[in-house]
N, C-alpha and C positions, 0 to 999 in steps of 0.2 A: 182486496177485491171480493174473497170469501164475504168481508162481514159485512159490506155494503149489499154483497146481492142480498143477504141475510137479512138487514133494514129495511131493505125495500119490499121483501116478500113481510114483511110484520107490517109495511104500514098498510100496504094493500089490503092484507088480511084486516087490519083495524079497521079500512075505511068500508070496508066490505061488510063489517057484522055493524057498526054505528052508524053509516053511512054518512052522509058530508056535514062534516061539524063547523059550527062558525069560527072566525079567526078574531083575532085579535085585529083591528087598523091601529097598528104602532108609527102611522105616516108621521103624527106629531113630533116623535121624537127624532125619527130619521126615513127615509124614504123606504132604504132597504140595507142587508148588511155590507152589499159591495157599494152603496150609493158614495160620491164623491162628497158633502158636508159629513157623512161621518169619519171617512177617510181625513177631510181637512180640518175639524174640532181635534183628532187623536194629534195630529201633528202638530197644531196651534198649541192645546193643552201641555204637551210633552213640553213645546220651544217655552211658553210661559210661564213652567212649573223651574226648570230649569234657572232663567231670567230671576226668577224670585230667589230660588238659593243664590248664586251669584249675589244678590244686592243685598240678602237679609242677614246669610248665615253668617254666626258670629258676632253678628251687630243691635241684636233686640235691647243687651241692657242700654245701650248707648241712644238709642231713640226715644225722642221723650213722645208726648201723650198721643199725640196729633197724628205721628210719622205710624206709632206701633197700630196706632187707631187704622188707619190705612192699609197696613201690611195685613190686619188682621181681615181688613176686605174684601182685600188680592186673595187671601188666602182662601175665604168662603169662594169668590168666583171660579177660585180653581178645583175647592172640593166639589162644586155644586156642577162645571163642568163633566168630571171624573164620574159622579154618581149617574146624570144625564145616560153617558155612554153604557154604566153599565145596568143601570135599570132599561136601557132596550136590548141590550145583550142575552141579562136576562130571563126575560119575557120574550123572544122570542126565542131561545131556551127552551122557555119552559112549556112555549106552543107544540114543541117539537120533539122529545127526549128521544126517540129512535135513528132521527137522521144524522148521520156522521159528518157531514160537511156541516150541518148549527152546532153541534157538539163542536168540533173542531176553531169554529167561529167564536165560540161563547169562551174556550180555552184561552185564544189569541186575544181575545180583549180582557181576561184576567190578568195573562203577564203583560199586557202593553201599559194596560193601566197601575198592576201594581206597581210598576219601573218609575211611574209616574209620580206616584203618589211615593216609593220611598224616595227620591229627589225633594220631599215636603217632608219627610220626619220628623229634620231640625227644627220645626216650627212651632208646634207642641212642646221638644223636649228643652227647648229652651224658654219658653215663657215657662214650664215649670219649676227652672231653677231662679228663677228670677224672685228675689227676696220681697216679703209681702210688704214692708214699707216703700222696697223703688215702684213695688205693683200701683201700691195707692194713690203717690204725688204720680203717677200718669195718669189713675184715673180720673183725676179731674179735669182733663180733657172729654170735653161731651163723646168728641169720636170715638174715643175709646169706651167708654163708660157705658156705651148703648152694647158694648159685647161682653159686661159681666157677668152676665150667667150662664154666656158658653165658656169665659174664662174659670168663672167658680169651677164650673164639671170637669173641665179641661185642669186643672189643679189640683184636686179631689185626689187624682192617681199618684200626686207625687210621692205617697212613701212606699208606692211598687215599681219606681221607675230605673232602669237599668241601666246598665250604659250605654254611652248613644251604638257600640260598635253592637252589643248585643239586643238592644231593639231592633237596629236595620235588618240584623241578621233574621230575628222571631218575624219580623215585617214580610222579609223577602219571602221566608217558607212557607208562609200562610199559603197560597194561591200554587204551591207545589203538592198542596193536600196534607202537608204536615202538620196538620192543625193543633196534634196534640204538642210538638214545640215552642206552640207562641201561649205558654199558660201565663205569664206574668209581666207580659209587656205591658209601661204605663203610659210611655209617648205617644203612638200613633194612633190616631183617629180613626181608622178604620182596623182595628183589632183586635183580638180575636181569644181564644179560650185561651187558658193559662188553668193550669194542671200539676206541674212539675218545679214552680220554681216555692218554697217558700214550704211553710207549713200549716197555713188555712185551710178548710175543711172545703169540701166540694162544692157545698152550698153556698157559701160567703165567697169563693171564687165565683161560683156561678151567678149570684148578685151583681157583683161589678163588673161582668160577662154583660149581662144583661145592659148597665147603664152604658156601658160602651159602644155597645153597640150602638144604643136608642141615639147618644153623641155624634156617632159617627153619620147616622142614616137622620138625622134631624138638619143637622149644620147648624151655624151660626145663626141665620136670620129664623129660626126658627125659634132656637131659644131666647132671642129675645122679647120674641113676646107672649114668651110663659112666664 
């Protein structure tokens, strides 16, 4: 109660020396943060992210060009879903850094979405075990073929990649603020510093920091047409 009345006496104060500053309209992406489409994407997302493990995990080597071409799809719709949520998350965040109920908001859609997205791990860490000749006789499949250069990027990481139980793990912590734990995850798409595992200089982690990221926040249909 203390640090509420506390935020509220700083925004007043803020609004009082700036006086009324424009906002963001984020209606595009969702109405508001109690609005019911964002309520119903977070729970579609979660049911379809789910859906896709069920029917994929375990089973990439065995799909030939057409089938992984498709999974690889699914997969973008659901990153590109995930990122949707949390690029108004936030941004309206970021409208706001004083108020404890957006603060509080922008928390709850870091772990609803991380929850979400490690349900997707598998899907990265196994196209990266996948041997570069079974990669090739699929990519001649057009379907497939048109997602090579997020596969190339997505590959790239394979000789920092760990085991699936300890990327979930580096996955999970990320979004608890342990940033500095996830230093040499190579699986998941949306991840983060790496620090601690290996013995690469700060710089050359921080390079492939960097394209990770760019991986993550691009998606599939983006690199395809770089």
């Amino acid at each position: 109660m203390h640090k509420r009345a506390a935020a509220e006496l700083a925004e007043e104060r803020r609004k009082t020396a700036l006086g009324v500053l424009p906002e963001w309209d984020l209606s595009d992406l969702y109405p508001g943060p109690a609005s019911a489409p964002l309520a119903g994407d977070l729970v579609q997302v979660a049911s379809d992210a789910e859906a896709f493990r069920l029917r994929c995990q375990g089973r990439l080597a065995d799909l030939s060009g057409a089938e992984l071409g498709a999974a690889v799809e699914t997969y973008e719709r659901l990153q590109e879903k995930i990122g949707r949520i949390m690029s108004y998350a936030s941004l309206v965040h970021a409208g706001n850094l004083t108020d404890p109920e957006i603060g509080r908001f922008y928390q709850t859609m870091q772990e609803r979405t991380n929850a979400i997205s490690t349900a997707l791990l598998f899907f990265t860490l196994e196209l990266n075990r996948l041997e570069d000749a079974d990669l090739e006789v699929k990519l001649a499949d057009p379907h497939l073929a048109r997602y090579w250069p997020w596969l190339r990027d997505t590959r790239s990481f394979r000789p920092h990649q760990l085991s699936d139980d300890i990327e979930e793990l580096l996955h999970e912590k990320y979004v608890a603020g342990t940033r500095r734990s996830r230093t040499a995850g190579a699986g998941s798409r949306a991840r983060s510093p790496r620090a601690i595992w290996g013995t690469l200089s700060k710089t050359r982690w921080s390079t492939r920091l960097s394209r990770r990221c760019v991986t993550a926040t691009r998606g599939c249909r983006t690199d395809t047409t770089s």
